[in-house]
C-alpha positions in Angstrom: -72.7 12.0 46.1 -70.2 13.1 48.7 -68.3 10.0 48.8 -67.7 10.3 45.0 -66.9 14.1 45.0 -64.0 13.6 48.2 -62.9 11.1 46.1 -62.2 12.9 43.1 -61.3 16.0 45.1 -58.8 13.3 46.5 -57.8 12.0 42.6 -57.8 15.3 41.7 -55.1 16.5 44.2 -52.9 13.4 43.6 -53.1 14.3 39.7 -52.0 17.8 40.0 -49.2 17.4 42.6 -47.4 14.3 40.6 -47.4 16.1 37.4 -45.9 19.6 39.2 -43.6 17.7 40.9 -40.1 19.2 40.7 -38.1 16.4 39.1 -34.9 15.4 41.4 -32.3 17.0 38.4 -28.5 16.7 38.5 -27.3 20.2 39.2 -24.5 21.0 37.5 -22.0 24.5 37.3 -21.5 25.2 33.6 -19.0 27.6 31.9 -19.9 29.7 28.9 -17.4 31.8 27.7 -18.2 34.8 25.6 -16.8 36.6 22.8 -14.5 39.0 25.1 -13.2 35.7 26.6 -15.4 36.1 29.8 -16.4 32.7 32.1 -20.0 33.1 32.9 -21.1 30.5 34.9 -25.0 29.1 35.4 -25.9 26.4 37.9 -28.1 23.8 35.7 -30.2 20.8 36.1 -29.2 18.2 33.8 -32.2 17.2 31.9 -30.8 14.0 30.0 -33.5 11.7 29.8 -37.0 11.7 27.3 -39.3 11.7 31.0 -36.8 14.6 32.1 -36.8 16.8 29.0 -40.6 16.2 28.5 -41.0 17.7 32.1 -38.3 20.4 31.7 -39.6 23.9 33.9 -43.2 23.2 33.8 -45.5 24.4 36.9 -42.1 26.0 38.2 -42.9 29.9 38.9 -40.0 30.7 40.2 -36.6 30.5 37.9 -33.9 32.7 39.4 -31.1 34.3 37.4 -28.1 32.4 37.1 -29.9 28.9 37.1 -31.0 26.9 33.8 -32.0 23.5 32.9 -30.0 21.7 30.2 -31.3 19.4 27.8 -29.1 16.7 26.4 -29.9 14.6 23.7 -28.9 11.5 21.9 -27.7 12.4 19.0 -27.8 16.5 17.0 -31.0 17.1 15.2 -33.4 19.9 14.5 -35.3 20.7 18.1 -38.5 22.2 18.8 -39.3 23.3 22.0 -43.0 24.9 23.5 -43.7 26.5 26.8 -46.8 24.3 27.8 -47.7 24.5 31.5 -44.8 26.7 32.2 -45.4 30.0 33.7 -42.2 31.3 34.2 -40.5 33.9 30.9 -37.9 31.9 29.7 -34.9 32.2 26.8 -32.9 29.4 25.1 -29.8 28.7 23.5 -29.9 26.2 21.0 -26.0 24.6 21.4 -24.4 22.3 18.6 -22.0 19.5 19.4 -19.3 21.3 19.9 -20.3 23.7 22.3 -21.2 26.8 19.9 -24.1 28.5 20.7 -26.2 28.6 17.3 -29.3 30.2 18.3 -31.1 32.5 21.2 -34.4 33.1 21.6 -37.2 34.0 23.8 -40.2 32.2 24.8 -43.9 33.2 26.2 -45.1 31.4 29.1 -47.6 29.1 28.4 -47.0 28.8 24.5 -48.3 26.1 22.5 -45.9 27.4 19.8 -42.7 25.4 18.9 -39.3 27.6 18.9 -36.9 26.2 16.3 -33.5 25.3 16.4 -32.3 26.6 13.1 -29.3 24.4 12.7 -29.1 20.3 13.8 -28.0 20.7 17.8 -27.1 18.2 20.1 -28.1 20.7 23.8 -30.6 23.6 24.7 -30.0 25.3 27.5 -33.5 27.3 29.3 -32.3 30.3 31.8 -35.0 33.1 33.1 -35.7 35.4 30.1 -33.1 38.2 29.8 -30.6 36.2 31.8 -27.9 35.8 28.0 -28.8 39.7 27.2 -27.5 41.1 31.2 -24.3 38.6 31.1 -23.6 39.3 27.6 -24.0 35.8 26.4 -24.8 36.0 22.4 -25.2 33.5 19.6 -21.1 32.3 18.5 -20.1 32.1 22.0 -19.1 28.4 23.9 -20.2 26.4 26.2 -17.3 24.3 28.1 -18.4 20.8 27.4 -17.1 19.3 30.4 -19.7 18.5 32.3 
């Protein structure tokens, strides 16, 4: 009986820490600018592949202002995104092919409820909830695609 207990204990441990492993991201510095021609600039990891966006800022508890994670896909399309497993307030900008931000919105920690691109986008970008509102980032604005 103790053998098999330790050993799921063991299991167990391995489980949790490989699925709230941090992914190793690209980090990248991108540029949004505003509608009063302001640069604001977050430091991003580069989600850009399916493992990488399923992952995204789950298990993370700590997301500080001015960082992000930004999800590139393959092609533009409607996206739906949840909060499952991640504990951390979080907003995102839904971001069409050319770098115009088409939608903002906030999401709950922990959320099994999808949040909806309304138009066909090709990025989202996640920063801490209330990051857009304090640097004045709003729906319209750009983000410099040269990254």
């Amino acid at each position: 009986m103790k053998k098999s207990f330790f050993l799921f204990a063991i299991l167990s441990f391995c489980l949790l820490s490989a699925c709230s492993a941090k992914p190793n991201l690209p980090v990248k510095k991108l540029v949004i600018v505003n509608s009063e021609e302001k640069e604001i600039v977050v430091k991003a990891e580069i989600a850009s592949t399916f493992e990488e966006r399923q992952h995204g800022f789950m298990f993370r508890q700590n997301i500080p202002d001015g960082t992000g994670m930004l999800f590139v896909f393959e092609h533009e399309q409607i996206l739906d995104f949840w909060m499952k497993n991640t504990p951390h307030p979080l907003s995102i900008a839904y971001i069409d092919k050319n770098g115009r931000i088409r939608d903002i919105f906030d999401m709950t920690p922990f959320s099994l409820a999808n949040v909806t691109s309304s138009a066909n986008v090709l990025y989202a970008l996640e920063v801490p909830q209330g990051w857009y509102d304090k640097v004045n980032v709003r729906v319209g604005d750009k983000l410099k695609l040269n990254f």
